[in-house]
N, CA, C and O atoms as CSV, one atom per row, in Angstrom:
chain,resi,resn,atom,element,x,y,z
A,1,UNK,N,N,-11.668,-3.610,22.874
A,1,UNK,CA,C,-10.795,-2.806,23.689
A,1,UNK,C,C,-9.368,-3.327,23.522
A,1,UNK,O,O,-9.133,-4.490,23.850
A,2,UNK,N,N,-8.477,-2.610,23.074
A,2,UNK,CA,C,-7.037,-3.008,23.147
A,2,UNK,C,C,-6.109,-3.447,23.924
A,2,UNK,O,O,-5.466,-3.932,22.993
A,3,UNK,N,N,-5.593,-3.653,24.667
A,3,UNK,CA,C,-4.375,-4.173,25.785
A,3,UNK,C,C,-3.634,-2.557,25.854
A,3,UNK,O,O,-3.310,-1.884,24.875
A,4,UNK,N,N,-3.507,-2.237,27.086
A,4,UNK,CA,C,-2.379,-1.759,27.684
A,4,UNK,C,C,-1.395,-2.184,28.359
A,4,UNK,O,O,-1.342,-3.372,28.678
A,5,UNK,N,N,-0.320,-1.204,28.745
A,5,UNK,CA,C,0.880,-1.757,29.173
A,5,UNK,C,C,1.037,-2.711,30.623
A,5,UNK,O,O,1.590,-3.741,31.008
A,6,UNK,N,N,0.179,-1.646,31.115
A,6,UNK,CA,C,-0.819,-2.559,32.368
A,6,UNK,C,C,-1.003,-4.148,32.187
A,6,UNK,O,O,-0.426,-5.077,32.752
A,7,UNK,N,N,-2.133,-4.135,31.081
A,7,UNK,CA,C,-2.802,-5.478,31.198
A,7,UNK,C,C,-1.879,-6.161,30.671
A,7,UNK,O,O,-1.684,-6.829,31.687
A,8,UNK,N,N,-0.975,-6.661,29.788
A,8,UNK,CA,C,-0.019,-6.903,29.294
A,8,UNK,C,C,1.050,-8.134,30.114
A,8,UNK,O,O,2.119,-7.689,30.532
A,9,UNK,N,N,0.909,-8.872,30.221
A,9,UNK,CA,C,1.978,-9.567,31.388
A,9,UNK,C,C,2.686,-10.962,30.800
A,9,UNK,O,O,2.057,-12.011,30.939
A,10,UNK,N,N,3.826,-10.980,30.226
A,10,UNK,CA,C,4.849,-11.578,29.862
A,10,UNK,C,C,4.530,-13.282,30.697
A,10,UNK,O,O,4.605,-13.314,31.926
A,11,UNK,N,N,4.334,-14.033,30.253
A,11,UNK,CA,C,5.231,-15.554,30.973
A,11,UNK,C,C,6.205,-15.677,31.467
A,11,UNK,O,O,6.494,-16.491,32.344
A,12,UNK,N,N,7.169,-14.521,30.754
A,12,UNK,CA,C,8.688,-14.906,31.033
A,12,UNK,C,C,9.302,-13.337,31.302
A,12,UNK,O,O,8.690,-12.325,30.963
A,13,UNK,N,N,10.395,-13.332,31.859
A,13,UNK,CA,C,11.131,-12.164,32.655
A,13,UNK,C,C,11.362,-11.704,31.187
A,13,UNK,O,O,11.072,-12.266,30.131
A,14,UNK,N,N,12.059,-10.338,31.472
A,14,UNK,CA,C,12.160,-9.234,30.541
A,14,UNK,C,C,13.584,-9.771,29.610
A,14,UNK,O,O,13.852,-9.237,28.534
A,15,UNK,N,N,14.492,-10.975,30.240
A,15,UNK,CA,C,15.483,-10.960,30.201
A,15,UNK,C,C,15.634,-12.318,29.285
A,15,UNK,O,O,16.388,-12.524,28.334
A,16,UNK,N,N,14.643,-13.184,29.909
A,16,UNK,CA,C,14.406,-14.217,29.492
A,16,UNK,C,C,13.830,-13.983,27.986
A,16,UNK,O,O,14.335,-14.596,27.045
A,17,UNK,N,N,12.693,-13.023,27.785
A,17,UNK,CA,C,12.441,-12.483,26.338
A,17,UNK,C,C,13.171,-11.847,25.589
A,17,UNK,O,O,13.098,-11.977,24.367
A,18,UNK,N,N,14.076,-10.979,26.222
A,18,UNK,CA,C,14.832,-10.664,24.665
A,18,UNK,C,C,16.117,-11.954,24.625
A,18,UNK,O,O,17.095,-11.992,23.878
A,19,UNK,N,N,15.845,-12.622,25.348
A,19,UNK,CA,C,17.209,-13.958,24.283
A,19,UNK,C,C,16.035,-14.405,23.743
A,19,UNK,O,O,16.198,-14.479,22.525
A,20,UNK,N,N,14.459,-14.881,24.191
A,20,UNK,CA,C,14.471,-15.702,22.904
A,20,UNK,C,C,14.098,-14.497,21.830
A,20,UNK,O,O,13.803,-15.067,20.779
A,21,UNK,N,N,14.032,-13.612,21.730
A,21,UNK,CA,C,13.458,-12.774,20.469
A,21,UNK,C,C,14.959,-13.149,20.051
A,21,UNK,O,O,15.187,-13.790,19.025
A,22,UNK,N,N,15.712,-12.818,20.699
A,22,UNK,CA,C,17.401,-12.880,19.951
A,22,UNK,C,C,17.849,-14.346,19.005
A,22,UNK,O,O,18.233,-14.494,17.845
A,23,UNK,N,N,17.645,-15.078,19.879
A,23,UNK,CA,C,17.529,-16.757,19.709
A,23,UNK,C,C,16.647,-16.852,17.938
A,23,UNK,O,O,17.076,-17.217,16.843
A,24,UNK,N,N,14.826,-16.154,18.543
A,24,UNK,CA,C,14.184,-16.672,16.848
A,24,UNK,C,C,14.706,-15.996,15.756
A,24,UNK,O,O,14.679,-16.428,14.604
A,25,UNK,N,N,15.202,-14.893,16.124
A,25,UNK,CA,C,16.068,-13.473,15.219
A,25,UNK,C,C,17.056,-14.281,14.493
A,25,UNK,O,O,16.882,-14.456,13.287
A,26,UNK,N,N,17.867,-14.690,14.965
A,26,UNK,CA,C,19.274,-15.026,14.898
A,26,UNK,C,C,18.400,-16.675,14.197
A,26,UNK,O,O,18.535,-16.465,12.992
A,27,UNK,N,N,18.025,-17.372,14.251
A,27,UNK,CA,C,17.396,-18.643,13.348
A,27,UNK,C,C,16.987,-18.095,12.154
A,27,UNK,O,O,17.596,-18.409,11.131
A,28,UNK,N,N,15.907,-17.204,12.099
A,28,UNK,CA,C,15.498,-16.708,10.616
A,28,UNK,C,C,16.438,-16.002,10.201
A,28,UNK,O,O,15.767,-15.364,9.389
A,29,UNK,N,N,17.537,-15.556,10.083
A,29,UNK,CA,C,18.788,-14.938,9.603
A,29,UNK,C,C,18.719,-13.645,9.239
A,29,UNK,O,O,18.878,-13.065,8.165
A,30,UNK,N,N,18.421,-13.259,10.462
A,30,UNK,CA,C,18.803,-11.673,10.788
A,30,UNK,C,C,19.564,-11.109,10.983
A,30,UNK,O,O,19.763,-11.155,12.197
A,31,UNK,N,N,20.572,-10.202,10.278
A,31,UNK,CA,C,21.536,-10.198,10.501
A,31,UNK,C,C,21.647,-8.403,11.538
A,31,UNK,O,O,20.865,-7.470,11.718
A,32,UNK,N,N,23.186,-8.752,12.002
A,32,UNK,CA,C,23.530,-7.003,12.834
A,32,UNK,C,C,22.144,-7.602,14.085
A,32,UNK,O,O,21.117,-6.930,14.175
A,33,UNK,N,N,22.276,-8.532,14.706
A,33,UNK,CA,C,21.839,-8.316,16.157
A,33,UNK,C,C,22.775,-7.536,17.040
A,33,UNK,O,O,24.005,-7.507,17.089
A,34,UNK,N,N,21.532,-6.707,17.950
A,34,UNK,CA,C,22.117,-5.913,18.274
A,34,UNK,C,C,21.040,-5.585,19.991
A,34,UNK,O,O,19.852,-5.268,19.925
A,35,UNK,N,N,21.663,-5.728,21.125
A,35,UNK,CA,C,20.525,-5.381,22.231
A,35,UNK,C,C,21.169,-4.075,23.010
A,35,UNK,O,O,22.342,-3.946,23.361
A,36,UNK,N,N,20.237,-3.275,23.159
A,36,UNK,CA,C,20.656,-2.203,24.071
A,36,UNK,C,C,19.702,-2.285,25.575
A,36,UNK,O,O,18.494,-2.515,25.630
A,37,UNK,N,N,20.428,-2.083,26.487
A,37,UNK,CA,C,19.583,-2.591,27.783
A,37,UNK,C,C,19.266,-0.854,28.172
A,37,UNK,O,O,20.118,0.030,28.268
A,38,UNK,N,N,18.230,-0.762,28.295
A,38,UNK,CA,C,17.659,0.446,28.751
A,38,UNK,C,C,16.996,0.655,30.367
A,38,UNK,O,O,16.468,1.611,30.935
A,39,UNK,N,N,17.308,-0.706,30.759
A,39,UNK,CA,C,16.737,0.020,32.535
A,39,UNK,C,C,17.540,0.825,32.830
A,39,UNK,O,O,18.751,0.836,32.610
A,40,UNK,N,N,16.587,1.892,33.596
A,40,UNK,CA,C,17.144,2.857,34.038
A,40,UNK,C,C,17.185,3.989,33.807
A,40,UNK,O,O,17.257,4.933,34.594
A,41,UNK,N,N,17.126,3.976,32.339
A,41,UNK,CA,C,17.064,5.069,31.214
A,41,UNK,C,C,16.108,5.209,30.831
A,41,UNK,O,O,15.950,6.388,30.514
A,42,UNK,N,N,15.161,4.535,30.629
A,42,UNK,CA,C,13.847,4.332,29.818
A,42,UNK,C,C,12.630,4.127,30.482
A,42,UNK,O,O,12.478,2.930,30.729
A,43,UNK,N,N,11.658,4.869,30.885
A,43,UNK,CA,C,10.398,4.366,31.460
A,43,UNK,C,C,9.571,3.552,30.940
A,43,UNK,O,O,8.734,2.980,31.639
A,44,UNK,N,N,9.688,3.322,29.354
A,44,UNK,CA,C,9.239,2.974,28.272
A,44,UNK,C,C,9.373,1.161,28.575
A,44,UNK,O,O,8.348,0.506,28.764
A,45,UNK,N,N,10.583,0.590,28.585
A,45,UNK,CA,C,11.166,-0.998,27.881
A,45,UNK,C,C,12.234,-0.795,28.641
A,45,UNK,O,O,12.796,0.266,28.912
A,46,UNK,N,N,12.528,-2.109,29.036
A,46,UNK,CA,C,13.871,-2.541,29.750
A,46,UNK,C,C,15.070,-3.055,28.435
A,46,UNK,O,O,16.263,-3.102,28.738
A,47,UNK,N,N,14.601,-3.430,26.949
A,47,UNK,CA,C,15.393,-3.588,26.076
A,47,UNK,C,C,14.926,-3.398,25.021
A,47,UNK,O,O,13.744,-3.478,24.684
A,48,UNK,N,N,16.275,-2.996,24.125
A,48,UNK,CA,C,15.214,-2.682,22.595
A,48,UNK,C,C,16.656,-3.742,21.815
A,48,UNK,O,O,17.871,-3.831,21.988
A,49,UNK,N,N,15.515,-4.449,20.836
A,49,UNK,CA,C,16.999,-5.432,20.272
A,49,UNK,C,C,16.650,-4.774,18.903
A,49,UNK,O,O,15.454,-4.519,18.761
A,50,UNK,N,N,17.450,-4.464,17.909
A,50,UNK,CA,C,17.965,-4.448,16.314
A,50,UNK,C,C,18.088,-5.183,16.040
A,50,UNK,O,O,18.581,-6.011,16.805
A,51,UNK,N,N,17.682,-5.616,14.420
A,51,UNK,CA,C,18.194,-6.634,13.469
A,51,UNK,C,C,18.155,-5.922,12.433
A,51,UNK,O,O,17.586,-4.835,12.524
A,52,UNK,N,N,18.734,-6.320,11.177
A,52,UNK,CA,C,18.452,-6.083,10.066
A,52,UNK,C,C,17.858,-7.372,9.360
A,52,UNK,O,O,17.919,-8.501,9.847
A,53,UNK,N,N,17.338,-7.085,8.276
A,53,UNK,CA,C,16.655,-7.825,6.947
A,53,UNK,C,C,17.560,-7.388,5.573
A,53,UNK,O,O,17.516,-6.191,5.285
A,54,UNK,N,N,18.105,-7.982,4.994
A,54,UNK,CA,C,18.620,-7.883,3.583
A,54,UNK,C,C,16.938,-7.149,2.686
A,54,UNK,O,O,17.344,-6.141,2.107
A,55,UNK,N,N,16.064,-7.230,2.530
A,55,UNK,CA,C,15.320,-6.886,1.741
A,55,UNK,C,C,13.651,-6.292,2.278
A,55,UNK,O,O,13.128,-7.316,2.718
A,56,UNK,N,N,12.829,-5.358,2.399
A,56,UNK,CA,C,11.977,-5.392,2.850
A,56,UNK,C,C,10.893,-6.417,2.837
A,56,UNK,O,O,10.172,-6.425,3.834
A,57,UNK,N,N,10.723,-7.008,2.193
A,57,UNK,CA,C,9.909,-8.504,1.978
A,57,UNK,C,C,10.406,-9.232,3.658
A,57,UNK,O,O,9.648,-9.450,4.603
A,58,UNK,N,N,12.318,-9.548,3.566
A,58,UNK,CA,C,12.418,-10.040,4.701
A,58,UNK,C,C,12.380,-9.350,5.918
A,58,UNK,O,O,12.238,-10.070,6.907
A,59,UNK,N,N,12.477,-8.054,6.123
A,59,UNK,CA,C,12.150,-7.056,6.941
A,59,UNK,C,C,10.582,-7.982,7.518
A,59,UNK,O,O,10.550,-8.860,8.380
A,60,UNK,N,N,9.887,-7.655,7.044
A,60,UNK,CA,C,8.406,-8.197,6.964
A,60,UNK,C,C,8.177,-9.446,7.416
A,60,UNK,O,O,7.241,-9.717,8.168
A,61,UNK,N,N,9.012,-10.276,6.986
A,61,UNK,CA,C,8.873,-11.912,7.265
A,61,UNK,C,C,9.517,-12.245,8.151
A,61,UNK,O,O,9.348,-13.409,8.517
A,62,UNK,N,N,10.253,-11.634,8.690
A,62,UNK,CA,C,11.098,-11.507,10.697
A,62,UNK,C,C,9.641,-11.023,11.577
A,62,UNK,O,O,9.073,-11.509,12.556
A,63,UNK,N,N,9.379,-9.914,10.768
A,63,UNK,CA,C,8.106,-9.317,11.893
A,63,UNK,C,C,6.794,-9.865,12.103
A,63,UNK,O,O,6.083,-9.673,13.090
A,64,UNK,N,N,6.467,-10.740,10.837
A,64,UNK,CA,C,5.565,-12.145,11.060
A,64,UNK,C,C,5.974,-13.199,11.842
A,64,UNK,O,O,5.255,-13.618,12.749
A,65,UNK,N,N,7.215,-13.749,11.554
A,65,UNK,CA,C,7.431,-14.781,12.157
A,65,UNK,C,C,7.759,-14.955,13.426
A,65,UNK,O,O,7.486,-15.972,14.063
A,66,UNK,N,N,8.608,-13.574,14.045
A,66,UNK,CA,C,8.995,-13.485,15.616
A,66,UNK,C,C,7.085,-12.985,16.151
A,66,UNK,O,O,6.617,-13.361,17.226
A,67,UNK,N,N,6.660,-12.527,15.613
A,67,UNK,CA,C,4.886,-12.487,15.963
A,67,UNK,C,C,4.258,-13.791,16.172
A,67,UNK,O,O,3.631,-13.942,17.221
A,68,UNK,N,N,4.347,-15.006,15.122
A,68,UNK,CA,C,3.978,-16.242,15.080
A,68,UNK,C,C,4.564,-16.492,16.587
A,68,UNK,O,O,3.978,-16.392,17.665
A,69,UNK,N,N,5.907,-16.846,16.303
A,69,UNK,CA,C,6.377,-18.089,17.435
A,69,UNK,C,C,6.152,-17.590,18.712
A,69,UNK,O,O,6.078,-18.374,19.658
A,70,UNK,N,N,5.979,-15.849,18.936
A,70,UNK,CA,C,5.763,-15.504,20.421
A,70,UNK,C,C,4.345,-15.806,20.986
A,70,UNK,O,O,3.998,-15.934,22.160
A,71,UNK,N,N,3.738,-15.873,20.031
A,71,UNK,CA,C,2.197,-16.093,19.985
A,71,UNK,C,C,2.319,-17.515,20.853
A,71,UNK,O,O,1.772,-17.801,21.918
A,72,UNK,N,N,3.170,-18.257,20.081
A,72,UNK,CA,C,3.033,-20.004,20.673
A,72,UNK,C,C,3.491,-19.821,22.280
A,72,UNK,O,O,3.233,-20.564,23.227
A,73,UNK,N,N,4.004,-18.988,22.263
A,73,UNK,CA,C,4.821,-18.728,23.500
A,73,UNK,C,C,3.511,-18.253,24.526
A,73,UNK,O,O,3.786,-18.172,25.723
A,74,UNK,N,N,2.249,-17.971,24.144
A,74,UNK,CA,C,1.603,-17.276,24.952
A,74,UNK,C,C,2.519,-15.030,25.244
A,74,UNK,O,O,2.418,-14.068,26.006
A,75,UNK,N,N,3.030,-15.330,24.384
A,75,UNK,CA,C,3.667,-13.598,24.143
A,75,UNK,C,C,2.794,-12.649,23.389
A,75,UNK,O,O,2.840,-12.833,22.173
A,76,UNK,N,N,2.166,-11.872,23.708
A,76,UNK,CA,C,1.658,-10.909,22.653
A,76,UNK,C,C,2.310,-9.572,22.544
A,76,UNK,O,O,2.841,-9.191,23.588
A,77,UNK,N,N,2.400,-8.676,21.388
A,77,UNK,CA,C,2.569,-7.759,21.162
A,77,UNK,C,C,1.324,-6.704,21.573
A,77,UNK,O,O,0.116,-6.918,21.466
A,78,UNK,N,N,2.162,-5.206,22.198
A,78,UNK,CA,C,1.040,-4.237,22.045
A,78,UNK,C,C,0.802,-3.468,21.168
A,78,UNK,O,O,-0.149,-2.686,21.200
A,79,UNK,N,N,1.758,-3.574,20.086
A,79,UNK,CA,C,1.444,-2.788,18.807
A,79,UNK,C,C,2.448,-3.544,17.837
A,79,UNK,O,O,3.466,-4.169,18.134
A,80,UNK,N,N,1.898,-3.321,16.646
A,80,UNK,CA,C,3.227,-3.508,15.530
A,80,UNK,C,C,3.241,-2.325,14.762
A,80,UNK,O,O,2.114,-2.228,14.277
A,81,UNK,N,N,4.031,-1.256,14.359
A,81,UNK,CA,C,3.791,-0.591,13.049
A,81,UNK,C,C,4.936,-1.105,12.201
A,81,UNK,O,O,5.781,-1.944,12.514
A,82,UNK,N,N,4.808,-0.484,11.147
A,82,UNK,CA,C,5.572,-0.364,9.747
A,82,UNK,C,C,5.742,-1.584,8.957
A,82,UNK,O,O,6.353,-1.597,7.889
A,83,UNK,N,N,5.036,-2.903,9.647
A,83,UNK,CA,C,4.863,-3.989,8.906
A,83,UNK,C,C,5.248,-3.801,7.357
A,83,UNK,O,O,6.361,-4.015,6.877
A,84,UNK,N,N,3.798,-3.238,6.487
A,84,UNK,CA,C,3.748,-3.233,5.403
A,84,UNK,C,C,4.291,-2.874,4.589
A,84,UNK,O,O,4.112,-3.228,3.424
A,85,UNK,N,N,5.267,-1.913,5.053
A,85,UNK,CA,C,5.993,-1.315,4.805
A,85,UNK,C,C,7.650,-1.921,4.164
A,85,UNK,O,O,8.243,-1.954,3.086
A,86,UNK,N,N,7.884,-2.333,5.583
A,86,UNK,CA,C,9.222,-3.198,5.650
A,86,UNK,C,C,10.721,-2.905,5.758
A,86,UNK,O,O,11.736,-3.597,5.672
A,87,UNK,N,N,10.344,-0.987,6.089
A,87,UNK,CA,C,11.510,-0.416,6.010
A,87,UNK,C,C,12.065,-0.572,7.137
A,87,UNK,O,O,13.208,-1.015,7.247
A,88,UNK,N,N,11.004,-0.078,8.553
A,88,UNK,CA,C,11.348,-0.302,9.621
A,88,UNK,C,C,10.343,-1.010,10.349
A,88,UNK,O,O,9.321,-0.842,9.683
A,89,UNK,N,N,10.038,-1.775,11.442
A,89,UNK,CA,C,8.930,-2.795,11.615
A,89,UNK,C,C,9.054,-2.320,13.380
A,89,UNK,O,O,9.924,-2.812,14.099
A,90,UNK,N,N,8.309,-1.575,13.753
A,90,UNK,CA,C,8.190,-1.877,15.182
A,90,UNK,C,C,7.961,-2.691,15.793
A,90,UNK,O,O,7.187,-3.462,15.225
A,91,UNK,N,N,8.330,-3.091,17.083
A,91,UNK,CA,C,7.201,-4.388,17.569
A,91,UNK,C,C,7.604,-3.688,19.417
A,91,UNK,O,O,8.657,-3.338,19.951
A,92,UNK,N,N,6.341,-3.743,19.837
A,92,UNK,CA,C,6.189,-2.939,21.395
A,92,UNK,C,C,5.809,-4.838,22.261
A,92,UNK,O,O,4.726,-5.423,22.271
A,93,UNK,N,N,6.668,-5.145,22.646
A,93,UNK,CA,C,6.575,-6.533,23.726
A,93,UNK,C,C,6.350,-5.809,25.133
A,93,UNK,O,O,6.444,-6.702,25.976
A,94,UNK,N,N,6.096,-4.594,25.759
A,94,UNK,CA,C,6.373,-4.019,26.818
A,94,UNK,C,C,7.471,-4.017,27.105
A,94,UNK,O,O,8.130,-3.060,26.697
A,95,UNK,N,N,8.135,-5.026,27.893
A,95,UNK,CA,C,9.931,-5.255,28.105
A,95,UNK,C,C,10.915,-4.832,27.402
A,95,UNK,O,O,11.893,-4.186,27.776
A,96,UNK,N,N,10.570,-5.310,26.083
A,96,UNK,CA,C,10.860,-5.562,24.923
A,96,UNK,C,C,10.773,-4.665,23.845
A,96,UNK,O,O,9.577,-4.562,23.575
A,97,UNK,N,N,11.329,-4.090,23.229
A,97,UNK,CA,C,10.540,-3.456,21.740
A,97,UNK,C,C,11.666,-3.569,20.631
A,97,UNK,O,O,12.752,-3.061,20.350
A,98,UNK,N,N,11.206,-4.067,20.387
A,98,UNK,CA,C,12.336,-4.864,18.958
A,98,UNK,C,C,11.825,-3.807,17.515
A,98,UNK,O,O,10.743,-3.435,17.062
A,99,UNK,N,N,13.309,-3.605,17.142
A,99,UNK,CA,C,13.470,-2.863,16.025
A,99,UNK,C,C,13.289,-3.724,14.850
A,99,UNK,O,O,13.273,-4.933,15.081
A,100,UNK,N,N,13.142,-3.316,13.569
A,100,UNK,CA,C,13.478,-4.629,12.396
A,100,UNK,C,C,13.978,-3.400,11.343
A,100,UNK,O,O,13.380,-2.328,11.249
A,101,UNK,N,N,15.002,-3.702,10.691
A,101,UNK,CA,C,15.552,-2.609,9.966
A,101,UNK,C,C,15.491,-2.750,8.422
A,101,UNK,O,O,14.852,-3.797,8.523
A,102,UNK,N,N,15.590,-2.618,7.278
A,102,UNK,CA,C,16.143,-2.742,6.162
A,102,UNK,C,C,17.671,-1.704,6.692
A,102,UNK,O,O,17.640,-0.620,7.275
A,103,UNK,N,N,19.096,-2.617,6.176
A,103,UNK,CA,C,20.324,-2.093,6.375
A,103,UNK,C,C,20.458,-0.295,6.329
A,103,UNK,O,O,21.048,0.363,7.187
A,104,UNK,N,N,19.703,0.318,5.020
A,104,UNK,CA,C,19.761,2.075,4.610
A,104,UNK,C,C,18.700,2.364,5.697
A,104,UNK,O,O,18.930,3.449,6.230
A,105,UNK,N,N,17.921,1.914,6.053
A,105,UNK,CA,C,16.992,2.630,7.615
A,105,UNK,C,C,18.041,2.585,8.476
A,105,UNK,O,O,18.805,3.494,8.803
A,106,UNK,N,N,18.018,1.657,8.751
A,106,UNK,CA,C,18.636,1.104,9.905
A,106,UNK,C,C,20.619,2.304,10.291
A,106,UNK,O,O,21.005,2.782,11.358
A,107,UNK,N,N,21.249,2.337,9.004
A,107,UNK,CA,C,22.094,3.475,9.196
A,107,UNK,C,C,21.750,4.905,9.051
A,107,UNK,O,O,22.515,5.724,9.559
A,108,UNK,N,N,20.879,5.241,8.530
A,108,UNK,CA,C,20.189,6.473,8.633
A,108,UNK,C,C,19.463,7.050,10.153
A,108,UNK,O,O,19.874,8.040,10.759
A,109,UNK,N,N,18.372,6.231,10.563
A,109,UNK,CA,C,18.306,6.083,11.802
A,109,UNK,C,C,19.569,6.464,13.285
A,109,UNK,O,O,19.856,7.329,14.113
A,110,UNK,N,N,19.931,5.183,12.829
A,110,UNK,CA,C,21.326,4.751,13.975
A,110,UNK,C,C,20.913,5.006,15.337
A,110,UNK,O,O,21.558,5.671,16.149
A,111,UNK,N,N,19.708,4.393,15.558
A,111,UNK,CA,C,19.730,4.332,17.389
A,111,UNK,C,C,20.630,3.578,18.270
A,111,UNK,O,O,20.399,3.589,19.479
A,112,UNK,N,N,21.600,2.942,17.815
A,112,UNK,CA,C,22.447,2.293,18.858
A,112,UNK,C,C,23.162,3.625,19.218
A,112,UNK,O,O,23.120,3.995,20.391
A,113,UNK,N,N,23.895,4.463,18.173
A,113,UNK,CA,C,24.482,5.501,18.462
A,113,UNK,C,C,23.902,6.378,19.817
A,113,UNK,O,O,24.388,6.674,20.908
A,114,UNK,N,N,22.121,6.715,18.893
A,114,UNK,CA,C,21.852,7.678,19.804
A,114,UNK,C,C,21.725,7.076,21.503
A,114,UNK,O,O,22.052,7.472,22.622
A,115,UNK,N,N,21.251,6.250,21.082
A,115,UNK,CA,C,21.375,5.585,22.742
A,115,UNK,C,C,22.447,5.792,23.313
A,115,UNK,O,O,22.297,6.070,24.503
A,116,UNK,N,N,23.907,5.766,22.814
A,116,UNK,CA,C,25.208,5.594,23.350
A,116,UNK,C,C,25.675,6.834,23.427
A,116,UNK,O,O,26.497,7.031,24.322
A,117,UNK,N,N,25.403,7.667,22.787
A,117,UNK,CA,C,25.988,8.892,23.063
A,117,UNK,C,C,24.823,10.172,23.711
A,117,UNK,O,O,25.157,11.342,23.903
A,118,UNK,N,N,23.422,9.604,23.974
A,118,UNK,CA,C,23.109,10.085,25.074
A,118,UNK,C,C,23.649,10.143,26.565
A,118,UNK,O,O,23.430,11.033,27.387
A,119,UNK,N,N,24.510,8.832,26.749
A,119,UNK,CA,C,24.998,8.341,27.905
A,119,UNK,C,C,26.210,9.392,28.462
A,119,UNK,O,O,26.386,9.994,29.520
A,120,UNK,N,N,27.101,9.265,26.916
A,120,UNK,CA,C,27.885,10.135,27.547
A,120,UNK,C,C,27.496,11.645,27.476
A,120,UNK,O,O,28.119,12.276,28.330
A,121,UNK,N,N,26.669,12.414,26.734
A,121,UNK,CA,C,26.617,13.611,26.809
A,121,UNK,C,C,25.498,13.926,27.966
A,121,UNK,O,O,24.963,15.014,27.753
A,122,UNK,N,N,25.177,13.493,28.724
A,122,UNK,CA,C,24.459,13.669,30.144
A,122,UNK,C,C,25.740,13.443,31.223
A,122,UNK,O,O,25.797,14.048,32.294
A,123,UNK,N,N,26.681,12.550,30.805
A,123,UNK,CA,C,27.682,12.360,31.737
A,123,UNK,C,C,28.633,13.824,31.748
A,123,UNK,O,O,28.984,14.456,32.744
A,124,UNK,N,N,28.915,14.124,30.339
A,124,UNK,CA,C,29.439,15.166,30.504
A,124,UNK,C,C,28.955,16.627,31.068
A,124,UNK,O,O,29.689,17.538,31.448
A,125,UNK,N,N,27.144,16.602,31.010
A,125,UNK,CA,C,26.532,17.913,31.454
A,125,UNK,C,C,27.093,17.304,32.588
A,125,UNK,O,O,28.318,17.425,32.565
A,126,UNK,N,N,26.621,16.616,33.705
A,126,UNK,CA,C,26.722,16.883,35.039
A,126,UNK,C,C,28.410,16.590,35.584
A,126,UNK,O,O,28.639,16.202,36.730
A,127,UNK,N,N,29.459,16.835,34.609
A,127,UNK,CA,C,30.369,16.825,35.454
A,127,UNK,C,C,31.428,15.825,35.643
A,127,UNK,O,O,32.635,15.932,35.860
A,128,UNK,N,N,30.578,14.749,35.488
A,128,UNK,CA,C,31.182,13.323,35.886
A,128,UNK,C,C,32.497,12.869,35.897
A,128,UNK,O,O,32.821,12.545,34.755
A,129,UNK,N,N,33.165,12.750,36.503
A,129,UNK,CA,C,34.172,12.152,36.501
A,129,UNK,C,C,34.702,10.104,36.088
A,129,UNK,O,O,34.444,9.144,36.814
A,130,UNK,N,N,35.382,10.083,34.860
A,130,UNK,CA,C,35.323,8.888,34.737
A,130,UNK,C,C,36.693,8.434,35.733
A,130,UNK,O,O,37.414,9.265,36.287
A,131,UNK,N,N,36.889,6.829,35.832
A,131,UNK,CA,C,37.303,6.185,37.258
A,131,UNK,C,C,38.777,6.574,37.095
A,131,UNK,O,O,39.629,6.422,37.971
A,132,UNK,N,N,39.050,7.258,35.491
A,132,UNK,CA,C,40.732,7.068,35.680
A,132,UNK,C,C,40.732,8.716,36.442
A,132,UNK,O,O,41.491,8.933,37.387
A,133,UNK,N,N,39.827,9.769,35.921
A,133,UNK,CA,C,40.398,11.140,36.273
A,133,UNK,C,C,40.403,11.248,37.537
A,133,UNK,O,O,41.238,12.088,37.874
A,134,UNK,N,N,39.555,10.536,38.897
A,134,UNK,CA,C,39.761,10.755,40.123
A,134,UNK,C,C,40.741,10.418,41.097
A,134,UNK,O,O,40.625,10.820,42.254
């Protein structure tokens, strides 16, 4: 039987996990870290962090190794896809869901964007006034 999001329960706060995913990221030399905080927005994850990999091999060998050391951590993942791949590497931490990019995914894609300009084009449906126009 697999783990759900339910059964699933972190050692450490949501906050506390994405520095160290950021922390082992940033050691194996990942480059373009990148965290978008999604409470609030997201029913899904409270953060999704980006990296890139120079090569799919290292794409791959970020998504082993941040797997290894969370493991030591007592951290498990609820899914990984695109491992084998290496273009793009999911990883679902619940809290957490860490991107892994090769650089041409990773700008093709461009979820920092979409994240960011969801923000404002919901701001603009309802109206909103930003702090200078009032």
């Amino acid at each position: 039987m697999s783990p759900t999001q339910k059964d699933i329960k972190t050692p450490v706060s949501s906050e506390q996990l994405k520095d160290l995913i950021v922390k082992i990221l940033d050691e194996k030399k990942a480059t373009e870290i990148h965290v978008i905080d999604v409470r609030g927005k997201s029913a899904l994850t409270d953060f999704m962090v980006l990296a890139s990999g120079t090569s799919s091999r290292q794409v791959s060998s970020l998504a082993e190794t941040l797997e290894a050391m969370l493991h030591k951590e007592k951290i498990y993942a609820l899914s990984i896809e695109g491992r084998s791949e290496g273009e793009w590497v999911l990883i679902d931490l619940n809290d957490v869901i860490v991107h892994l990019f090769k650089p041409e995914t990773r700008a093709h894609y461009n979820l920092e964007t979409l994240w960011t300009e969801g923000e404002k084009n919901i701001s603009a449906k309802r109206g909103l006034q930003s702090p200078e126009t009032r």
